[in-house]
N, C-alpha and C positions, 0 to 999 in steps of 0.2 A: 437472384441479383441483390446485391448488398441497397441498403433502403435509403443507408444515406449518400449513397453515390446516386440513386435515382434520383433523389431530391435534387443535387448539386445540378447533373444533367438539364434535366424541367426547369428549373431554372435560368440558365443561361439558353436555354432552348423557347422559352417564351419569352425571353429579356429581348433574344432576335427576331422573334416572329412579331411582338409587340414595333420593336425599332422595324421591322421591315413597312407592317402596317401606316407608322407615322410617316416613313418614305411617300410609301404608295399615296397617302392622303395629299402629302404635298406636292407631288408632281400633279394630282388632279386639281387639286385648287389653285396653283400659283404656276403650274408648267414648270417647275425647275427640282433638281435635286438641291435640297437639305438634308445634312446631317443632323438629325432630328434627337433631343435626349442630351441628359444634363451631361454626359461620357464623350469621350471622343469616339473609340469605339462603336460598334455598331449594336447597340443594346442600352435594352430601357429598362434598367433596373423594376420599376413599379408594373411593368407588365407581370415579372418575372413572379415577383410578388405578391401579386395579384392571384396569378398561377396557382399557386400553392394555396393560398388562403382558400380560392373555390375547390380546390382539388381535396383537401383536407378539413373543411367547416361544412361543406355541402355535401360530403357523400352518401350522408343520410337523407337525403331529398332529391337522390336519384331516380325515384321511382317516380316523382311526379313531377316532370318537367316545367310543370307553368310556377311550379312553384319554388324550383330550381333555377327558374331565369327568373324572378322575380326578387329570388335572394343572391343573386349574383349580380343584380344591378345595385342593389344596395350596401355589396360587402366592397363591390368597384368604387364606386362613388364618394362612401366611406374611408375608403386608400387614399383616394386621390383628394379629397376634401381634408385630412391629415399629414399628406405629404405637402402639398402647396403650406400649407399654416406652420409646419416645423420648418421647412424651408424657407417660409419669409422670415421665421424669427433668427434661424440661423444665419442667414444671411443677406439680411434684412433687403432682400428682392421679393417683388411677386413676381412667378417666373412665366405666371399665364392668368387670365381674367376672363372672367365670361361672363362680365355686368353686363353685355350688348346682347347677350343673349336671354331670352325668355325664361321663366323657373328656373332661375338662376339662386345659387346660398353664397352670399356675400361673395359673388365673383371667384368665388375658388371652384365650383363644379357646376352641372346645368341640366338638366332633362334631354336636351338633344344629344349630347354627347354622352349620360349614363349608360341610354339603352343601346347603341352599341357595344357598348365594355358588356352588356349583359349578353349581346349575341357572338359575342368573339367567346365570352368565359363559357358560354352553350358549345361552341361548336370546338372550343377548347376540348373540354369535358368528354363531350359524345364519340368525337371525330378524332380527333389528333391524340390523343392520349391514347387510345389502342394502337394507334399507327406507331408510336414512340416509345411505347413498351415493348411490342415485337420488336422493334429498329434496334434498342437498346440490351435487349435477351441477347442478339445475336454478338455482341461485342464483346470477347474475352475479359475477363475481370483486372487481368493486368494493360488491358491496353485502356479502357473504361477510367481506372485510378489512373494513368498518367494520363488521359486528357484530362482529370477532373483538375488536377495540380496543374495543369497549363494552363484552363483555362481561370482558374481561381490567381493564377499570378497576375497574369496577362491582367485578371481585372482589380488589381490590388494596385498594378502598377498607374492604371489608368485611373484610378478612385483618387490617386496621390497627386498627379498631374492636376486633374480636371479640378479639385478643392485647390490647389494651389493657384490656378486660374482663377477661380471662384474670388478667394480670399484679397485677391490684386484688384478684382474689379470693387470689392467694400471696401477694400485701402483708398480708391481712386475716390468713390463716391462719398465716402469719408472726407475729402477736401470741398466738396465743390460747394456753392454755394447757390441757394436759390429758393424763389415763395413758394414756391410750390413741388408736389412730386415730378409733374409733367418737366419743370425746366430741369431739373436734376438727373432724369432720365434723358431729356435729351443733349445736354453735355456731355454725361459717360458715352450715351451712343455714340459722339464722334469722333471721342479720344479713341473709344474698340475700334472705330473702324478706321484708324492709323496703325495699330496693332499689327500684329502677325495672324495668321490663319487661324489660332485656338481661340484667340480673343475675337477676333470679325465672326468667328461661327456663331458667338452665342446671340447674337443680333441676326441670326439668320433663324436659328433652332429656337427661341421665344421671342418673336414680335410685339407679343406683350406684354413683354417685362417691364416693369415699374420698380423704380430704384428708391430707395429710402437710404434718408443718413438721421441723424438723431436730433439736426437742425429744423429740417421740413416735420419729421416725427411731433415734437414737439411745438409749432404752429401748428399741423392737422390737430394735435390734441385740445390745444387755447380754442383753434376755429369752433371745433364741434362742441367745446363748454360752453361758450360765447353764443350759439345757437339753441343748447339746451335753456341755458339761460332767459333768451329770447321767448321761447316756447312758452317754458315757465309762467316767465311773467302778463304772458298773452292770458294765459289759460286761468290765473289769480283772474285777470280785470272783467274777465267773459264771466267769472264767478260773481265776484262785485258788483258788475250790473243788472245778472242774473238775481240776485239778493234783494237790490234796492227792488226789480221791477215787482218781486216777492211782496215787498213790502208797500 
């Protein structure tokens, strides 16, 4: 079987199983379908991603599992603590936060949510990956390359869509005005959800997203000088009287 066709397949094959996962999560926590994932499509790219990095960085730590899901929680975490940070700058959203949650790193990833990416990339690894290499052996070479070309359009075409959505909601937040992220965020939220179905889903697919424009940007930046400052100046006078009691 050609290697780079394997790769393409695992790919969009854990991009689905990742988006299936986020489904299933949300029908248990909220009772409803979301279409979960920055795509319209039914796939999450950073699963897919993910995929690959454990399949390909870890092979050599196959032999000793604990040490294998140990580095697979942190190659996850890793992903997803990089994808959230070029994604807020690109588009200056956070498109998910996890400051409410415990061992949490600046609200981009968290300890409760790591170690399942470690047991999905375990049972990735152990389990499904021999099942999808037989699955895949069995698929003629010509029928194999023209799904990989369907599905590689299919998601070219949707990468274009979904950033064009994208880039209409930083046009939007671009105008608004307000003190704070909170109020900026909840003004675009109600222009989306006047919108059509691409725009209302993204208010359904990250609930806590936090919208930035370059107005709020720059007071978060004055606030937290204006604070260091503060600090500063406490920590000089606690010196100062620490001194005199010295003397």
């Amino acid at each position: 079987m050609d290697k780079y066709l394997l790769i393409i397949l695992l790919f969009f094959s854990y991009s689905f199983i990742g988006w299936c996962c986020e489904v299933i999560l949300g029908l248990i926590r909220e009772h409803k379908f979301v279409n979960r994932g920055f795509l319209i499509g039914p796939v999450c790219p950073i699963y897919g991603i993910g995929g690959l990095l454990v399949i390909f960085l870890l092979k050599g730590y196959a032999h000793d599992r604990l040490i294998f899901f140990i580095m697979a929680i942190i190659i996850c975490a890793s992903l997803e603590y990089f994808t959230s940070y070029i994604m807020e700058k690109i588009f200056k959203n956070r498109w998910w936060d996890y400051s409410d949650f415990k061992y949490n790193i600046n609200g981009r990833i968290c300890l409760e949510f790591a170690i399942p990416f470690g047991v999905i990339a375990y049972v990735m690894y152990f389990i499904l990956n021999p099942i999808l290499f037989n699955l895949y052996n069995k698929i003629p070479i010509d029928l194999q390359q023209l799904l990989c070309i369907f599905l590689i359009s299919v998601f070219i075409l949707d990468l274009i869509l979904s950033f064009n959505i994208i880039l209409s909601l930083r046009k939007i937040s671009s105008y608004m005005r307000g003190d704070s992220t909170e109020v900026i965020t909840k003004k675009v939220r109600e222009i989306l959800s006047k919108q059509n179905y691409l725009h209302r889903r993204l208010i359904e697919s990250f609930p806590k997203m936090q919208i930035f424009n370059k107005i709020t940007e720059i007071k978060m930046h004055i606030r937290l000088d204006r604070e260091r400052l503060k600090f500063e100046k406490q920590r000089i006078k606690r010196r100062q009287r620490a001194g005199k009691k010295g003397l």
